[in-house]
N, C-alpha and C positions, 0 to 999 in steps of 0.2 A: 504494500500500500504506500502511494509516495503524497508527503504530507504539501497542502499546498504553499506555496508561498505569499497568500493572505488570507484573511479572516475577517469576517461578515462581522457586524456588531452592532447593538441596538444603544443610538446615544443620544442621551436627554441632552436638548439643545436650548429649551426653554417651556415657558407654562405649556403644561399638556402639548409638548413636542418630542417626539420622538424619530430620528431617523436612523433608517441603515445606513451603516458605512462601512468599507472596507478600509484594516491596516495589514501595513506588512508585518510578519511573525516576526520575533525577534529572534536574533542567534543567542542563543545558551550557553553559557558559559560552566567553569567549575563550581559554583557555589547555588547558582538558582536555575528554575524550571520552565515546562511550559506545561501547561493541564487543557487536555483535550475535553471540554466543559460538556459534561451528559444531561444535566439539568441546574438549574438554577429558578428557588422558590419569589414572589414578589412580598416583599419586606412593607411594611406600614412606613418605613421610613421613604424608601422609591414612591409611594404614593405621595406621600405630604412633597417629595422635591417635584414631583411630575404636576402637582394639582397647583402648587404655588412658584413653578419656576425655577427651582432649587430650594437650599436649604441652611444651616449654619454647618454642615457637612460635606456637601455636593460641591464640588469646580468644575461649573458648566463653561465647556460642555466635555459632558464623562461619559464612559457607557458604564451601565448601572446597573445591580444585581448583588447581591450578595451573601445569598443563601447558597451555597457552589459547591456542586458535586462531580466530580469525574476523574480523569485517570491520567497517571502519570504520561506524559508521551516522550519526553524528553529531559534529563535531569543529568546535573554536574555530578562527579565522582564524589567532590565534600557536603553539598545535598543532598545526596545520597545517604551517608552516612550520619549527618544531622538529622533529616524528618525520617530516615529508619524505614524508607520505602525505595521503591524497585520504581523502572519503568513498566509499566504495565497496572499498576496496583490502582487499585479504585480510592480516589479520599476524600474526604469532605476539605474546604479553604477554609476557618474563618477570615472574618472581614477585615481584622485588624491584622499589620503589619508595624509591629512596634519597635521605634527607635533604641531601646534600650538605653538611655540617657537620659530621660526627662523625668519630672519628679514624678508624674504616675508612674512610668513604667519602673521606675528605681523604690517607690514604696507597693508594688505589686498588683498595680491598678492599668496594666497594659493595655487596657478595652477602654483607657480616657486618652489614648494618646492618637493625635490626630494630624499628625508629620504625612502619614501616608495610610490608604485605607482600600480595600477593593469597594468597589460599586461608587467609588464619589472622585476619584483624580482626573484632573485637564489630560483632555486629549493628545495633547499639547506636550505632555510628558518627555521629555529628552529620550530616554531607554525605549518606552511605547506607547503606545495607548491604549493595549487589551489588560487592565486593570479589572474589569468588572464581570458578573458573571451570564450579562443576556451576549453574549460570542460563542463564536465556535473555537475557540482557543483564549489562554488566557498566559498570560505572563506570571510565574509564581519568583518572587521575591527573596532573596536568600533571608528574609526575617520572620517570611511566613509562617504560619501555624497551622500543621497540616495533622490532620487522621485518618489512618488508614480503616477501610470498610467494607463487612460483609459485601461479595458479587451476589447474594442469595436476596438482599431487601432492593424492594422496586426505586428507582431515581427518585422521584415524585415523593416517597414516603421520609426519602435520608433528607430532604429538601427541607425538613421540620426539625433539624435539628437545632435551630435559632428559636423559635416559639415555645420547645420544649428543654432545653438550658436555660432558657430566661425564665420559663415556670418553677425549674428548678430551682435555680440561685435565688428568684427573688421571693420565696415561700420559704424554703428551708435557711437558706445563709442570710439573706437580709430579712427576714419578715423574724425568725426565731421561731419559725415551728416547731413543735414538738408533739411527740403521739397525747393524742387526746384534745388538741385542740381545736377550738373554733376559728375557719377562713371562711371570709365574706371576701368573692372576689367578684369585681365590677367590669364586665363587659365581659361578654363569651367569642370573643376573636380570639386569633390562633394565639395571641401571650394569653388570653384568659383562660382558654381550654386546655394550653399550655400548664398554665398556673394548675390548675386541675389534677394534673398528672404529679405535679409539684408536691400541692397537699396528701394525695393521697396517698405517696410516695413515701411522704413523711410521718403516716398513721395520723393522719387527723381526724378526731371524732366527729367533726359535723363540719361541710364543704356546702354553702350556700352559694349560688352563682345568682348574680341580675344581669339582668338584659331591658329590651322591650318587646311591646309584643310582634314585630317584623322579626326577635332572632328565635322568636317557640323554635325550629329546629337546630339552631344551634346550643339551644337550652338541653333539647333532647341528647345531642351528643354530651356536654356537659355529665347530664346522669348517665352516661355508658360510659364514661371516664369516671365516674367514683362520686358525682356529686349527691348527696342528699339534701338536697332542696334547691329548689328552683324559685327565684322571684320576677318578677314585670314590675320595673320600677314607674312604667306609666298605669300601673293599674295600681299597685299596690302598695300601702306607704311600707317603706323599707326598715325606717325605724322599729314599728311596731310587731313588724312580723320578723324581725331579727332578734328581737326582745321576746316576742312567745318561744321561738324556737329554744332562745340559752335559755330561757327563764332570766331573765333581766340581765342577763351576765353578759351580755354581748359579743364581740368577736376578739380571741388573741391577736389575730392578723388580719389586715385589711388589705386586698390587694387590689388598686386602680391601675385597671389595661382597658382601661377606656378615655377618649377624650373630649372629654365635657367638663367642663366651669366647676356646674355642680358636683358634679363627682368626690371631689375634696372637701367639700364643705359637707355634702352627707356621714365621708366616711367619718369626719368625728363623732358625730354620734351615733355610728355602725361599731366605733374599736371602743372595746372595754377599757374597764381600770386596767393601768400598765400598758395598754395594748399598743402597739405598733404598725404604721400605714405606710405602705409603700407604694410611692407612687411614682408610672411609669409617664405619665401620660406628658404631651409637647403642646399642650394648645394656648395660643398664643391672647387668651381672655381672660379680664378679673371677675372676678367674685366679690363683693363688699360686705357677704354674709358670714365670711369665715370670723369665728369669734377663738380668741385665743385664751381664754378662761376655761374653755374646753380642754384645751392640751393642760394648760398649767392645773387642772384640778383632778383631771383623770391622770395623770404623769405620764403620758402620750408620746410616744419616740414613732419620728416621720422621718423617712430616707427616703431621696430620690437614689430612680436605677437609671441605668445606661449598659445594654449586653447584661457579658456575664464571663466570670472565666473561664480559663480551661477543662480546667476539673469537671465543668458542670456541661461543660457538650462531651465529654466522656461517657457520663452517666446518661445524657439525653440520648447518645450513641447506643449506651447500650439496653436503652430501654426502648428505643424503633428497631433493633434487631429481636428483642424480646418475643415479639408480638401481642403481650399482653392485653395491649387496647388495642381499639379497629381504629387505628388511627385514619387509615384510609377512609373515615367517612369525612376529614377534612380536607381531602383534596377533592377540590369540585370542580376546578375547571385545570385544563391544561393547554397549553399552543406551542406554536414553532417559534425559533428563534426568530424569524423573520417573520411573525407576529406578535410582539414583544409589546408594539406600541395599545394593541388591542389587548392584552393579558393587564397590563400595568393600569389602562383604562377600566376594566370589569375591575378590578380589587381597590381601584382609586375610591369610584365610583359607588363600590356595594353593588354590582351588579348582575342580575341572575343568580340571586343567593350564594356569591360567590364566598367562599371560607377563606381557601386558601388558592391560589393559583400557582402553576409551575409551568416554568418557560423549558419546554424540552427539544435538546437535538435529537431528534425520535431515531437518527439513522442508526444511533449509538446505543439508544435505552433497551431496555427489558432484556428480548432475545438478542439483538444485536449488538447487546453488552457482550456476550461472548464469544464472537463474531471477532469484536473489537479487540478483543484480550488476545486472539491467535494470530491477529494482524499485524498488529502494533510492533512485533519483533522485528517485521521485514522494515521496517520504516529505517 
């Protein structure tokens, strides 16, 4: 199989714009890669830059993407021996690429560092411009963060592994679960259903998810993930039925994956005495109802998130090879890479019940993953 000498690539150029374009592959050197990209999930983050023109992340114009799953095609000898994979091996990218110098990445915070990043760098880039993961090829990084992955789980499903590491970390390591407690988590999108997996993971006695009434079925996956109770915060007042369920004791952990105003101002009075709120959400509105006698009298600890570390897409790893949950009923729509602009538009949007979307190079997925695996030698 002879590998071409460009690659096709879907790049946010401004509000709801999206074009193809081709760059040339780069030459590979001893220390970094190139990854033949099998699929690639659309991130809430690719939405917020595609619906507002970018973002405080994005250098438009990028090509963008970075849920990134595919296979080594080409990798240096000292690469090699760093990320502990072969050419041919299946991995997941994450997003970040961390300088190892800055004060996050030096106190263990490499997921705040924002030198360099898949799915948001100018095209423009000296080395290249296949950074992100809606391409048929991508440029891997000698700083990258790579994991190697089952050939037996579907493209489409490893795609989750962002939605389900940030349910992880931000339930267990920032929210402070523990078995037996109560999560009230706000919004049932892929980090809320995420989060789901998060708590249940963590033996939590009672998993309360809100929505409204357009997500009843993503409420319904919610309880196939482990939820015990379900709310409609447009039907139902949330306080009062989160106070029958503890018996007035309320939630240890509050977790906002949803973006609305309100949402913060409810969870104080959703998180119990001591209780802990974590909120992920980016929307750029006030609130004037937020009362802070709330936090100072319940003793109330609020963390914002951003990702999540390595550790916890380990564990999201190995809990989509598991099969434990039918996580497959979160992937609802899928397209080609050279329908990128329309995939990014359905999840901008909420469109067609969409959950989750994944941008797939179909020539390379499922069966033709192993197709791929027998090829890739002669290259």
């Amino acid at each position: 199989m002879t590998r071409p000498t460009h690659a096709k690539a879907a790049v946010l150029t401004g509000k709801e714009q999206i074009e193809m374009m081709e760059f040339p592959i780069p030459t590979i050197g001893n220390n970094d890669g190139l990854l033949r990209v099998e699929s690639c999930g659309v991130c809430g983050l690719d939405s917020e830059g595609y619906l507002h023109g970018g973002n405080a992340v994005f250098k438009l114009p990028c090509i963008i993407g970075h849920e990134i799953v595919g296979y080594i095609d080409e990798i240096g000898a000292e690469a090699e021996k760093r990320w502990n994979v072969q050419k041919g091996d299946r991995v997941i990218v994450e997003e970040y690429i961390p300088c190892g110098h800055c004060d996050p990445c030096l106190t263990g915070n490499y997921h705040l560092c924002f030198d360099l990043r898949y799915g948001a760098m100018s095209i423009y880039n000296e080395k290249t411009a296949l950074w992100g993961g809606f391409a048929e090829y991508m440029y891997l990084h000698p700083h990258s963060i790579i994991h190697k992955v089952s050939n037996e789980v579907s493209a489409d499903l490893l795609t989750l592994f962002i939605p389900i590491s940030n349910g992880v970390h931000w339930v267990q390591q920032v929210g402070n679960t523990t078995v037996g407690d109560t999560v009230v988590i706000q919004g049932p999108g892929p980090m809320g259903l995420g989060a789901v997996i998060g708590a249940k993971e963590a033996g939590a006695g009672t998993i309360i998810v809100t929505g409204l009434s357009k997500d009843a079925h993503r409420l319904e996956i919610a309880k196939e993930f482990g939820a015990t109770h379900v709310l409609f915060a447009d039907k139902h007042d949330l306080v009062k039925e989160v106070s029958k369920i503890t018996n007035g004791k309320m939630a240890n952990t509050v977790i906002n994956a949803a973006t609305t105003p309100i949402q913060f101002r409810v969870s104080l009075d959703l998180a119990g005495y001591h209780g802990t709120i974590v909120h992920s959400g980016t929307d750029h509105f006030l609130t004037d109802e937020v009362m802070s006698s709330k936090i100072t009298w319940k003793l109330l600890t609020i963390k914002g998130v951003l990702g999540r570390p390595k550790k916890a897409v380990g564990v999201a790893l190995k809990i989509i090879e598991s099969g434990r949950y039918p996580l497959e009923k979160m992937i609802t729509h899928e397209f080609s890479v050279s329908e990128t602009h329309k995939a990014v538009n359905t999840h901008a949007k909420g469109l067609d019940g969409c959950i989750h979307v994944a941008v797939l190079n179909k020539e390379i997925t499922k069966e033709g993953a192993k197709t791929w695996e027998k090829t890739i030698g002669s290259v």
